[in-house]
N, CA, C and O of each residue as an XYZ file, in Angstrom:
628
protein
N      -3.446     -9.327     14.261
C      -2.694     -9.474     13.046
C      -2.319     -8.112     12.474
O      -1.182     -7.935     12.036
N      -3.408     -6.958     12.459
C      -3.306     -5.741     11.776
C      -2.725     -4.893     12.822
O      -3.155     -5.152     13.946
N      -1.754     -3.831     12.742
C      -1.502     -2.924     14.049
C      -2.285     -1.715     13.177
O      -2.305     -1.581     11.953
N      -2.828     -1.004     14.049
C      -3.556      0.174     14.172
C      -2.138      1.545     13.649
O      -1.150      1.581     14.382
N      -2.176      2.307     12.709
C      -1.085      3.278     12.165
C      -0.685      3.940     13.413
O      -1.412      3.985     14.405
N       0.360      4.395     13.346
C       1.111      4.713     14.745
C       1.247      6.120     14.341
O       1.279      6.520     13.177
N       1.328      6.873     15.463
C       1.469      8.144     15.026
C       3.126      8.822     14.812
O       4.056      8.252     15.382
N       3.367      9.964     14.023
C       4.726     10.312     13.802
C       4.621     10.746     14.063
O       3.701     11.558     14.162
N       6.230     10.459     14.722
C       6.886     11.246     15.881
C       8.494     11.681     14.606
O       9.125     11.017     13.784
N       8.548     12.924     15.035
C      10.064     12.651     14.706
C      11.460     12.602     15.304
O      11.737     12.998     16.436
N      12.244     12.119     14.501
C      13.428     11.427     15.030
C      14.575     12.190     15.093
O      14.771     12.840     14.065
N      15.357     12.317     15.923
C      16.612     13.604     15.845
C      17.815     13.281     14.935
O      18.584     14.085     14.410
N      17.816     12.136     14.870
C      18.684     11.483     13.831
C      18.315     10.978     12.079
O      19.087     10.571     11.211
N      16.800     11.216     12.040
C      16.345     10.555     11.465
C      16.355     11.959     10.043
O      16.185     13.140     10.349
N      16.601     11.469      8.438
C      16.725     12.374      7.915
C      15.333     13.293      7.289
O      14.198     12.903      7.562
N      15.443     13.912      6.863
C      14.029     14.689      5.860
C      13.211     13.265      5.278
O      12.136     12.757      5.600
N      14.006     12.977      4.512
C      13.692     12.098      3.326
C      12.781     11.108      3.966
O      11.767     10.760      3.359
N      13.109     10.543      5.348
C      12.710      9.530      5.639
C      11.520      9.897      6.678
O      10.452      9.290      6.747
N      11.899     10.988      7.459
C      10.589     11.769      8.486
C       9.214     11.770      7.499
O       8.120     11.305      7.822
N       9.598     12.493      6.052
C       7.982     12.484      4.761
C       8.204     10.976      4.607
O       7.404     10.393      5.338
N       8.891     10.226      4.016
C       8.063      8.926      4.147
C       7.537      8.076      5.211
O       6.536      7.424      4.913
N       7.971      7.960      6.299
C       7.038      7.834      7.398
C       5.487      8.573      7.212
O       4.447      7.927      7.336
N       5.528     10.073      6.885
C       4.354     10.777      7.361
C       3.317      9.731      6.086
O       2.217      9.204      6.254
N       4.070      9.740      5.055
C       3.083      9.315      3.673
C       2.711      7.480      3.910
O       1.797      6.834      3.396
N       3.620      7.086      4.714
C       3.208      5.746      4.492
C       1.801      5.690      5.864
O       0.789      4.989      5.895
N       2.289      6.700      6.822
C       0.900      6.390      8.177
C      -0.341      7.374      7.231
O      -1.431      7.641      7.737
N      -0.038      7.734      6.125
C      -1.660      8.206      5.254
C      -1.886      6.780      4.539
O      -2.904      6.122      4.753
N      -0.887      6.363      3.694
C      -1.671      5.009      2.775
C      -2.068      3.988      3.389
O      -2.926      3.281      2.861
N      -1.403      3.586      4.969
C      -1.541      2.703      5.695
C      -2.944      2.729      6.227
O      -3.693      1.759      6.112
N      -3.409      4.237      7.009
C      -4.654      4.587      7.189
C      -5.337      4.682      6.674
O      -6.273      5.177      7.302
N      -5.634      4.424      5.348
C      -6.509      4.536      4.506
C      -6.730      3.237      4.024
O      -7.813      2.886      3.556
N      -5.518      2.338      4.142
C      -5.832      0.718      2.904
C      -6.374     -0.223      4.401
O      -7.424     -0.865      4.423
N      -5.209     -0.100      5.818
C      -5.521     -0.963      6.479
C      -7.069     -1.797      7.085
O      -7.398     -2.918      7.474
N      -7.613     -0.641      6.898
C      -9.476     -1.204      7.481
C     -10.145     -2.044      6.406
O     -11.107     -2.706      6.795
N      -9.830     -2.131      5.206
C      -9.974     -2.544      3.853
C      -9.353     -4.020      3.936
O     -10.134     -4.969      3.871
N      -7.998     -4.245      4.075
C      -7.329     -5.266      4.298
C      -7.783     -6.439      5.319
O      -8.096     -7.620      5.165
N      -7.680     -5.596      6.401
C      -8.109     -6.305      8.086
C      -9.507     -6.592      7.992
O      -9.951     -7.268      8.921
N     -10.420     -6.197      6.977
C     -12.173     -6.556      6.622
C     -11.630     -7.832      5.900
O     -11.848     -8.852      6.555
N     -10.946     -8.043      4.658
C     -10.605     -8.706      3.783
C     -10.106    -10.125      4.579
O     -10.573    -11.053      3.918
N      -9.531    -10.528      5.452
C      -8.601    -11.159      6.074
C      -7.808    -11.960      5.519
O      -7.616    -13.156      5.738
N      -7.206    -11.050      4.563
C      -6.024    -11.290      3.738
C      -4.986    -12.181      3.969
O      -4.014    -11.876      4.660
N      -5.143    -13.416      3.361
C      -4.325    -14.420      4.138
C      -2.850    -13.836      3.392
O      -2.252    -14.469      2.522
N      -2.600    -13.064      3.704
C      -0.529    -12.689      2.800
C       0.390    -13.357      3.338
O       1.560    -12.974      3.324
N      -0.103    -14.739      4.036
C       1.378    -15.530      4.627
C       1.480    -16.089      3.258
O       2.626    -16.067      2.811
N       0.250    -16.757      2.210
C       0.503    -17.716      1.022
C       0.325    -17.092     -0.377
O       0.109    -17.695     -1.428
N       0.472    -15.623     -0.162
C       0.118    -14.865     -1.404
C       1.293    -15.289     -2.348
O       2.377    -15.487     -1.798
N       1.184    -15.496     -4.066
C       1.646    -15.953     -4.767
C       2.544    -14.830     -5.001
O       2.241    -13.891     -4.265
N       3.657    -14.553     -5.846
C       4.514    -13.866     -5.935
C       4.386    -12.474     -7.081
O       5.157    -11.541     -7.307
N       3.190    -12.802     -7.586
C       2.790    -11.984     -8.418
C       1.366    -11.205     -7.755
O       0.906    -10.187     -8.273
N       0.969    -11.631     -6.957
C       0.014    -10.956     -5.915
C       0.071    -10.402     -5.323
O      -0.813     -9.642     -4.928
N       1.721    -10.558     -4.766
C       2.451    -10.038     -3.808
C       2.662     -8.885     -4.784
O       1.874     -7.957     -4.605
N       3.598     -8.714     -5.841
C       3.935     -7.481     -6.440
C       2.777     -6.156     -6.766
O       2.806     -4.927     -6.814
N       1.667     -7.382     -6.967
C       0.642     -6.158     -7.446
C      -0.437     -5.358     -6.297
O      -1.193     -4.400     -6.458
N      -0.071     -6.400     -4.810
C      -0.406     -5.307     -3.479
C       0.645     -4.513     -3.325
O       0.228     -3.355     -3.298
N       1.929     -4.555     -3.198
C       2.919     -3.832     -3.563
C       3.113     -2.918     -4.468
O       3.631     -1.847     -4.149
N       2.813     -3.124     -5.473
C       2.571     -1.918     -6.454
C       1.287     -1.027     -6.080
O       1.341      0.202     -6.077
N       0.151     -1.740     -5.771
C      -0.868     -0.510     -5.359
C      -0.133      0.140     -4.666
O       0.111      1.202     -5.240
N       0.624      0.024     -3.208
C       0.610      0.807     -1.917
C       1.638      1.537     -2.820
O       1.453      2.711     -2.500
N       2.706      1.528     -3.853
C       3.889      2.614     -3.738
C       2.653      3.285     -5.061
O       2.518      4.504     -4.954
N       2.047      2.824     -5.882
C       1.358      3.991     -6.691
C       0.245      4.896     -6.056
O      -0.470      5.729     -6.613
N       0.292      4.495     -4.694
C      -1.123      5.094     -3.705
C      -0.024      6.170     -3.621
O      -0.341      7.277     -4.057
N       1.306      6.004     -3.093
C       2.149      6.932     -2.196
C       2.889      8.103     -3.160
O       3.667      8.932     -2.688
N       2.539      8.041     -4.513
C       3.189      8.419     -5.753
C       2.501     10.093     -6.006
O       3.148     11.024     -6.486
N       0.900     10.179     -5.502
C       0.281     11.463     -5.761
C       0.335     12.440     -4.587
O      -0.003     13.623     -4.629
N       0.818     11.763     -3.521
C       1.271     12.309     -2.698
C       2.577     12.590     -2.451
O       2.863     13.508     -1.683
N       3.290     12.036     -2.906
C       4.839     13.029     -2.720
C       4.684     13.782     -4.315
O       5.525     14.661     -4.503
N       3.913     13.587     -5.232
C       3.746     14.970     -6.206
C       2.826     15.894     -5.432
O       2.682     16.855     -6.188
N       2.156     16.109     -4.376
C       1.136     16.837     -4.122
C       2.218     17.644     -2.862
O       2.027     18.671     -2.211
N       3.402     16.663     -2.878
C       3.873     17.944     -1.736
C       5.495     17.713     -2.304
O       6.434     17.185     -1.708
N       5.454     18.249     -3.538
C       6.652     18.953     -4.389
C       7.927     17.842     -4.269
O       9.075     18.221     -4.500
N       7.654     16.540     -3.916
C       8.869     15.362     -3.747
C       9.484     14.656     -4.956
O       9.173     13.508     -5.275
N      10.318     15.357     -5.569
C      11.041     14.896     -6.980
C      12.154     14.116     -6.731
O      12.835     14.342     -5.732
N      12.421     13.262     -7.473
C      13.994     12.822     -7.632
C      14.451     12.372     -6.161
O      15.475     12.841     -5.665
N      13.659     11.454     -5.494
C      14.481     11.484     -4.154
C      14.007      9.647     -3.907
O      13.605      9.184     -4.975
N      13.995      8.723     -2.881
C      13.736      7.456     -2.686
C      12.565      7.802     -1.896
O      12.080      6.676     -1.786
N      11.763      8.581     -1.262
C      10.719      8.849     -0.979
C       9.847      7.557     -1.104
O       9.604      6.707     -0.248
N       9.409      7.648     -2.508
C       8.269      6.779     -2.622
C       8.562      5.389     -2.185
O       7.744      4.723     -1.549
N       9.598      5.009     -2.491
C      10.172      3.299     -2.039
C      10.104      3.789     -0.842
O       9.046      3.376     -0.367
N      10.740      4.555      0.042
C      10.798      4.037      0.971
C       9.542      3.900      2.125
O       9.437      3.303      3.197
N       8.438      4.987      1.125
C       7.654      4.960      2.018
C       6.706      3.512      1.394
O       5.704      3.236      2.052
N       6.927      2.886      0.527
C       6.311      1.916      0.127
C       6.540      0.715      1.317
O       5.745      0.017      1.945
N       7.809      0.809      1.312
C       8.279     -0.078      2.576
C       7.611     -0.059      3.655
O       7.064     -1.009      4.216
N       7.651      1.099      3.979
C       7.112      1.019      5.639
C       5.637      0.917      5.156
O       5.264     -0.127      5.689
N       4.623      1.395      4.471
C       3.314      0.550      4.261
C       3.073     -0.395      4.229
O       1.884     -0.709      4.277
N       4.140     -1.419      4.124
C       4.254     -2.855      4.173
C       4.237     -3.385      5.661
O       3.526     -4.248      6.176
N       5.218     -2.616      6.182
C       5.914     -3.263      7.560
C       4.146     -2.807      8.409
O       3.437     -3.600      9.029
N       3.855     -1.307      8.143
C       2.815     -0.644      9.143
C       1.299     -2.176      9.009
O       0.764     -2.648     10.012
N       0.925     -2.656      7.409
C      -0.081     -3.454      7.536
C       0.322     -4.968      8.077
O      -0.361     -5.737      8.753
N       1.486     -5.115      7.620
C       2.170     -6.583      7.650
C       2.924     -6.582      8.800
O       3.941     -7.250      8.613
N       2.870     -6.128      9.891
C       3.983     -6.292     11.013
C       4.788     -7.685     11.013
O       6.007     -7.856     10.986
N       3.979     -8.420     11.042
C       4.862    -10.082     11.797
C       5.028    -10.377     10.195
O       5.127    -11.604     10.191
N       5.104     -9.998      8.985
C       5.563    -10.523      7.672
C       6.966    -10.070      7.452
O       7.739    -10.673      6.708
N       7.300     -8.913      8.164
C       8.729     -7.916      7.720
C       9.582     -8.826      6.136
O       9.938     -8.390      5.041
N       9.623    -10.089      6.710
C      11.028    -10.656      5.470
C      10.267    -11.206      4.785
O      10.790    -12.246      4.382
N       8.765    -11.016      4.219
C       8.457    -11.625      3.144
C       8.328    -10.267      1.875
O       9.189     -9.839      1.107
N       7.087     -9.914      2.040
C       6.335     -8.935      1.358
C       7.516     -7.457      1.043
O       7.902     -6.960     -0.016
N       7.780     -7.146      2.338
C       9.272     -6.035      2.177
C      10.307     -6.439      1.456
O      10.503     -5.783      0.433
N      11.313     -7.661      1.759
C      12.136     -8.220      1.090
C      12.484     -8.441     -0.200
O      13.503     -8.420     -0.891
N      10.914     -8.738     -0.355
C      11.166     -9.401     -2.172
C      10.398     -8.364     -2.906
O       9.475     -8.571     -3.694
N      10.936     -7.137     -2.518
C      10.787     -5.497     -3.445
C      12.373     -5.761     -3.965
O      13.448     -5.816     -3.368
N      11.960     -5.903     -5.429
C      13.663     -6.025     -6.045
C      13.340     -5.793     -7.769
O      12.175     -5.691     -8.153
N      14.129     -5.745     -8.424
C      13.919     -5.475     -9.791
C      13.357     -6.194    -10.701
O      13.350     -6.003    -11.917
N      12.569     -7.577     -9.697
C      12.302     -8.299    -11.094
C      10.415     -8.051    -10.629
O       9.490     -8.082    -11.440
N      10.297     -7.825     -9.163
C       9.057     -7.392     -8.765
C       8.955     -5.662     -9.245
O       7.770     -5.344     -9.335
N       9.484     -5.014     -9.423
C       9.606     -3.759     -9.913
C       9.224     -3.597    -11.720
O       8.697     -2.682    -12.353
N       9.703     -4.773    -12.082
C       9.706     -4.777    -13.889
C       8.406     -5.345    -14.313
O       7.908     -5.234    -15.434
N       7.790     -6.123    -13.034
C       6.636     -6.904    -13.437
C       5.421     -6.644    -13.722
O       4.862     -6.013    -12.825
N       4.747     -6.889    -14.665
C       3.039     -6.310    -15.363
C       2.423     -6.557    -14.083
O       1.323     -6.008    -14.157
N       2.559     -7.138    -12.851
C       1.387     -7.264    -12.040
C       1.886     -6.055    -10.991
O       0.960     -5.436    -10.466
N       3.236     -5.655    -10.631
C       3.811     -4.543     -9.942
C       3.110     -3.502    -11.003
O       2.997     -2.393    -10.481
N       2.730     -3.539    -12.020
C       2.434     -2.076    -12.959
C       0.869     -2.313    -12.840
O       0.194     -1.290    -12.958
N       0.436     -3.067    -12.702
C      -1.183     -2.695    -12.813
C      -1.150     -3.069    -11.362
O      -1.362     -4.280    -11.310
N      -0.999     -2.629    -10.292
C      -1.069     -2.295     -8.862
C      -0.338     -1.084     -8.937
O      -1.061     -0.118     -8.692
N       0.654     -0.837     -9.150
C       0.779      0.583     -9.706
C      -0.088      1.615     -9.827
O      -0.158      2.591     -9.079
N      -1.003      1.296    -11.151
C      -1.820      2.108    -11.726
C      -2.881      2.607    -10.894
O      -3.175      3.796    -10.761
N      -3.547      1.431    -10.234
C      -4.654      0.983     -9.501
C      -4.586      1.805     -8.198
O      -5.500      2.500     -7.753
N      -3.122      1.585     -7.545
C      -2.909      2.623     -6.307
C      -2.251      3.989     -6.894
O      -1.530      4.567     -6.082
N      -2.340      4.407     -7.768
C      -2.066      6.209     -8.104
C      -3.656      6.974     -8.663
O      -3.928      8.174     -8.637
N      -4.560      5.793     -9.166
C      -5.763      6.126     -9.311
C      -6.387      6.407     -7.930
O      -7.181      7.341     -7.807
N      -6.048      5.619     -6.882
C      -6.814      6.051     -5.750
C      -6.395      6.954     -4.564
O      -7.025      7.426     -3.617
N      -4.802      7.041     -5.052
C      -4.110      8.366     -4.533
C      -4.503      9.124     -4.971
O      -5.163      9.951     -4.342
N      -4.290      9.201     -6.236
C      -4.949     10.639     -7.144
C      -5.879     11.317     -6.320
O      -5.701     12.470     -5.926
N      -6.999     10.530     -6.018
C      -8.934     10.550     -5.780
C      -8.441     11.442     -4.631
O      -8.544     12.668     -4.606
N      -7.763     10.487     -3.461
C      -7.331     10.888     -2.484
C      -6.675     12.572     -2.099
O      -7.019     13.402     -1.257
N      -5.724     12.571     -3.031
C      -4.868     13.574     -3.245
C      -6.133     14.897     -3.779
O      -5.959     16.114     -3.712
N      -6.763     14.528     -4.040
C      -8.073     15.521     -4.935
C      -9.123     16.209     -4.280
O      -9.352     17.417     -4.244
N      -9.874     15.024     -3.643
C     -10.894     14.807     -3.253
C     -11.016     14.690     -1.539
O     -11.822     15.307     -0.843
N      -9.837     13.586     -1.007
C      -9.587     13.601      0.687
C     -10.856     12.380      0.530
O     -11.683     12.510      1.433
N     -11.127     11.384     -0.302
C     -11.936     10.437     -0.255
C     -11.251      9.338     -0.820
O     -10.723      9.435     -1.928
N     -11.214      8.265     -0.129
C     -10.154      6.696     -0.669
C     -11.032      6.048     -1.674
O     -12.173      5.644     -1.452
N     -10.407      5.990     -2.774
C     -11.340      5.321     -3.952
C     -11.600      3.412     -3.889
O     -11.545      2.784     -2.832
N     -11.775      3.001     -4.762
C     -12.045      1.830     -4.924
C     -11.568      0.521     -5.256
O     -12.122     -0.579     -5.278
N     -10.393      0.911     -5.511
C      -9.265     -0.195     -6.942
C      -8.932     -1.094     -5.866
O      -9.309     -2.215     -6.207
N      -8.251     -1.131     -4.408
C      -7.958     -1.911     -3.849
C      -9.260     -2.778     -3.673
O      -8.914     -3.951     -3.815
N     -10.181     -2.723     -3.503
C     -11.468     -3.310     -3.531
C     -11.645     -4.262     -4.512
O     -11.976     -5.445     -4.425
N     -11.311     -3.402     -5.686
C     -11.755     -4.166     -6.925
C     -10.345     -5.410     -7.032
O     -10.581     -6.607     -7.195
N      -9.357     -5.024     -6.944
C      -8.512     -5.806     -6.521
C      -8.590     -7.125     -6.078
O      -8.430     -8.136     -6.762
N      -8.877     -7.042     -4.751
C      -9.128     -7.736     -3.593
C      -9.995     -8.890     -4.398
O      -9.666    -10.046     -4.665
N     -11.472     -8.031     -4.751
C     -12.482     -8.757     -5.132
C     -11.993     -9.839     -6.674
O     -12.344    -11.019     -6.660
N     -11.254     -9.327     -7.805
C     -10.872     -9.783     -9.092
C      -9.463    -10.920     -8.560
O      -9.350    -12.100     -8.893
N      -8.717    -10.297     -7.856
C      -7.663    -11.121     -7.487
C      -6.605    -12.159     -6.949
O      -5.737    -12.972     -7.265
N      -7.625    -11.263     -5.403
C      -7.058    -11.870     -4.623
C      -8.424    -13.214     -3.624
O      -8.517    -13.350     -2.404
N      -9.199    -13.915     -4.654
C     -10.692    -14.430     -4.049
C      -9.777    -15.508     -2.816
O      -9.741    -15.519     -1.586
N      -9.035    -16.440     -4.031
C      -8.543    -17.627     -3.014
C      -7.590    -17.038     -1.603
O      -7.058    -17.806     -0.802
N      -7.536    -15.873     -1.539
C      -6.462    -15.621     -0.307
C      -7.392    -14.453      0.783
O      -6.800    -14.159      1.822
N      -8.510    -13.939      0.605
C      -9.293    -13.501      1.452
C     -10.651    -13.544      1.802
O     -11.253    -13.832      0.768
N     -11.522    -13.392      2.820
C     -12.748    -13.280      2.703
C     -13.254    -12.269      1.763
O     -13.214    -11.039      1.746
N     -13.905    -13.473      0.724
C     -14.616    -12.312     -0.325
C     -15.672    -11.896     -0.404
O     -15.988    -10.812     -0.894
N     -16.653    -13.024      0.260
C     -17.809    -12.230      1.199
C     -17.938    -10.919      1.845
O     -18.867    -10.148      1.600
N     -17.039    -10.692      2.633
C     -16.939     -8.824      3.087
C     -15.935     -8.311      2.221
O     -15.735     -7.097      2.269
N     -15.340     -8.928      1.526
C     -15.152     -7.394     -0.021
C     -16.131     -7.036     -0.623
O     -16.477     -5.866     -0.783
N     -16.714     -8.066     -1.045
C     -17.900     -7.997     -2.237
C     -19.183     -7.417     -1.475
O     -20.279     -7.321     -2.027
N     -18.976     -7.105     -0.377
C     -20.438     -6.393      0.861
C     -19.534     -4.662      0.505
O     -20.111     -3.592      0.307
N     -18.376     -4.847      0.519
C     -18.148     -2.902      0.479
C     -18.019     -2.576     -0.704
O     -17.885     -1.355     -0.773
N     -17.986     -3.184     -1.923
C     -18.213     -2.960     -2.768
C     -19.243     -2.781     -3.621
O     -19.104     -2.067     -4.615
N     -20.416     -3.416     -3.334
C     -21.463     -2.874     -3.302
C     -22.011     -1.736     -2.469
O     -23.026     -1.253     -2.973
N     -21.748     -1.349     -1.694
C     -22.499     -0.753     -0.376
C     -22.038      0.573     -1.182
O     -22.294      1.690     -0.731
């Protein structure tokens, strides 16, 4: 179900913009996917507001890292939000990717996944240690759609 982060390569056609979001999404990917794939995140039936606020973690995870390497004013972060999607969700592509649009963008559950993934970028970005919020997440949020038995084991541990 989970593919293992692929390594970057770059592309001769492929622009700046999009070579750093590749590089930033195979860091958030490597860091959330072992978390997820423990979880066994059922995201074929995730509700639409569950959906926004795993979505919002991964682009606020990807947010301290294009500030940590000088990335202003550019689609960076979306786009690398995207491919964090596609890298954990392979066989989902037209769900979870797709329905990134302005009303999942405006939404209180896209903003407190937001918050949640720039707190653990931050850590990340700081420290080089993956913090906790997706955890706590997982564990507060998402009970009916994963094993919460092995969340609630790494969260203690």
């Amino acid at each position: 179900m989970f593919q293992q982060p692929y390594q970057v390569h770059e592309v001769p056609q492929e622009t700046r913009e999009l070579a750093t979001a590749r590089k930033i999404a195979a860091i958030v990917a490597s860091l959330t996917i072992p978390t997820i794939a423990r979880s066994e995140l059922a995201y074929q039936t995730l509700p639409a507001d569950l959906e926004a606020k795993l979505v919002g973690y991964f682009h606020g995870f990807c947010m301290p890292i294009c500030a940590a390497w000088d990335i202003d004013g550019t689609d960076v972060p979306a786009e690398a939000t995207g491919l964090v999607v596609n890298l954990i969700f392979p066989e989902n592509r037209t769900s979870l990717s797709h329905s990134v649009d302005s009303v999942m963008l405006n939404s209180e559950a896209f903003g407190k996944g937001m918050e949640a993934g720039r707190r653990d970028g931050e850590l990340y970005r700081t420290t080089g240690r993956k913090g906790t919020a997706l955890l706590q997440i997982l564990v507060s949020d998402f009970r009916g759609f994963c094993d919460y038995s092995k969340v609630t084991a790494d969260t203690t541990a």
